[in-house]
N, C-alpha and C positions, 0 to 999 in steps of 0.2 A: 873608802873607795866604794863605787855606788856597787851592787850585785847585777853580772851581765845578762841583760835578756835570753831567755831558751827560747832559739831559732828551729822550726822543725826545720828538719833536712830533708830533701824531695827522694827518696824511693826512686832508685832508676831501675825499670822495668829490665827483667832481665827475656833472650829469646830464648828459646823454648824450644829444641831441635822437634822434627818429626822423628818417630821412632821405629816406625813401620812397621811390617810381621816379618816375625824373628820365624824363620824358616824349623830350624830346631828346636824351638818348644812347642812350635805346630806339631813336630814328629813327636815330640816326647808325649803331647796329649793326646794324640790319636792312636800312641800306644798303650796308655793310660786307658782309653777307653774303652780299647778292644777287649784288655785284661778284666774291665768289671762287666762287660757285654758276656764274654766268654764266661763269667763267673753265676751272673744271675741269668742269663739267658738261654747260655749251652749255647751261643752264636757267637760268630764273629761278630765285631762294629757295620763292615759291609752288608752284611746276609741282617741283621738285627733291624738295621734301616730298612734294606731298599725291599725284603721279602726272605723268604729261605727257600731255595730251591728246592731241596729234598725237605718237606716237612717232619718232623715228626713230634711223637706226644710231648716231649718235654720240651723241645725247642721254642720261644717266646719272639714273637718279633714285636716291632714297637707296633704297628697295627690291631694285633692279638692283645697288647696290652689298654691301649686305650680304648679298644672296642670295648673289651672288658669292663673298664671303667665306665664308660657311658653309655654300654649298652648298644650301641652302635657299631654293624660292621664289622661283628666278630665269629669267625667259625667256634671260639670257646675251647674248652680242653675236652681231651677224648675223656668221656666216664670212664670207660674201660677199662684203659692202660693205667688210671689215677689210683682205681682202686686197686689195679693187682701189684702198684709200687706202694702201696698203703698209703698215701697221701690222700686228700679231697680236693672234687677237681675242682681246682678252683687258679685262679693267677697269684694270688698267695701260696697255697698247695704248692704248683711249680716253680715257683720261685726258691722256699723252702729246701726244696727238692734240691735243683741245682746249687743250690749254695753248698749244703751238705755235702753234693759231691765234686765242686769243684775249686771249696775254700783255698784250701793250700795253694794248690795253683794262682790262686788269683794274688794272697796275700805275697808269696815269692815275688810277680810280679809286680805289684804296687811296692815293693822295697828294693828292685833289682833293678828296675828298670830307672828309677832317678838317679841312681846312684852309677849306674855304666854310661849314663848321657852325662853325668857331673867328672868322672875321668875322664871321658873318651872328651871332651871339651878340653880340658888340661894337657892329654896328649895329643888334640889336634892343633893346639892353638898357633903355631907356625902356618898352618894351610890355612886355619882361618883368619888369621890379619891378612893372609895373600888374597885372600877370597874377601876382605869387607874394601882394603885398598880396589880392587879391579869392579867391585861393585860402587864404588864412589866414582872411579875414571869414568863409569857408565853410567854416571847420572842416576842411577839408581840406590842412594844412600838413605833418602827418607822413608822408601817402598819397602825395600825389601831388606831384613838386616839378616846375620849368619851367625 
């Protein structure tokens, strides 16, 4: 009996839903990020961006930092205050600094926080099918997921 020809078989494309932004790993990363802003910076995520209202010597915003770097556009750290905390003033120095005293804190956070959005997910999960169901009736399934 002769041996049957190997026919390739055609690959059917499969579709590919959209998957949109998931509303709660938005929030889980902007608390993520606030915890390592508050950690090297001594700022919140908000005041680290947009400026810091009340400045002071060790506080870092991202302006402070990149002026730093390039030289560009930076008031600098206070000499002063750098040396009477024995550091050098430097954005290294402050960085330093804040780390030292705001370690703990931040690592609590980077372990506490994935782990209360991974329950609080298991123990919402009845609101949140209620909540992706009424976001589909809304036409809004591939936008926005929960």
């Amino acid at each position: 009996m002769p041996r049957r020809k190997y026919t390739r078989k055609t690959k059917t494309r499969r579709r590919k839903t959209k998957s949109g932004i998931n509303v709660l790993n938005v929030a889980e990363t902007a608390l993520l990020l606030n915890a390592v802003t508050k950690g090297f910076a001594d700022l919140p995520l908000n005041h680290f961006i947009m400026g810091d209202p009340t400045p002071n010597s060790f506080d870092l915003t991202l302006k402070e930092i990149i002026g730093g770097l390039t030289g560009f556009g930076s008031d600098g750290i206070y000499g002063p205050s750098a040396k009477k905390a024995g550091i050098d003033a430097s954005i290294a120095g402050v960085l330093g600094h804040n780390l030292k005293k705001n370690w703990m804190m931040m690592a609590g956070q980077m372990i506490l926080i994935p782990a209360g959005f991974r329950i609080g997910k298991k123990l919402a999960r009845p609101a949140l099918t209620r909540t992706r169901r009424l976001l589909k009736d809304a036409g809004l399934k591939g936008t926005v997921t929960v």
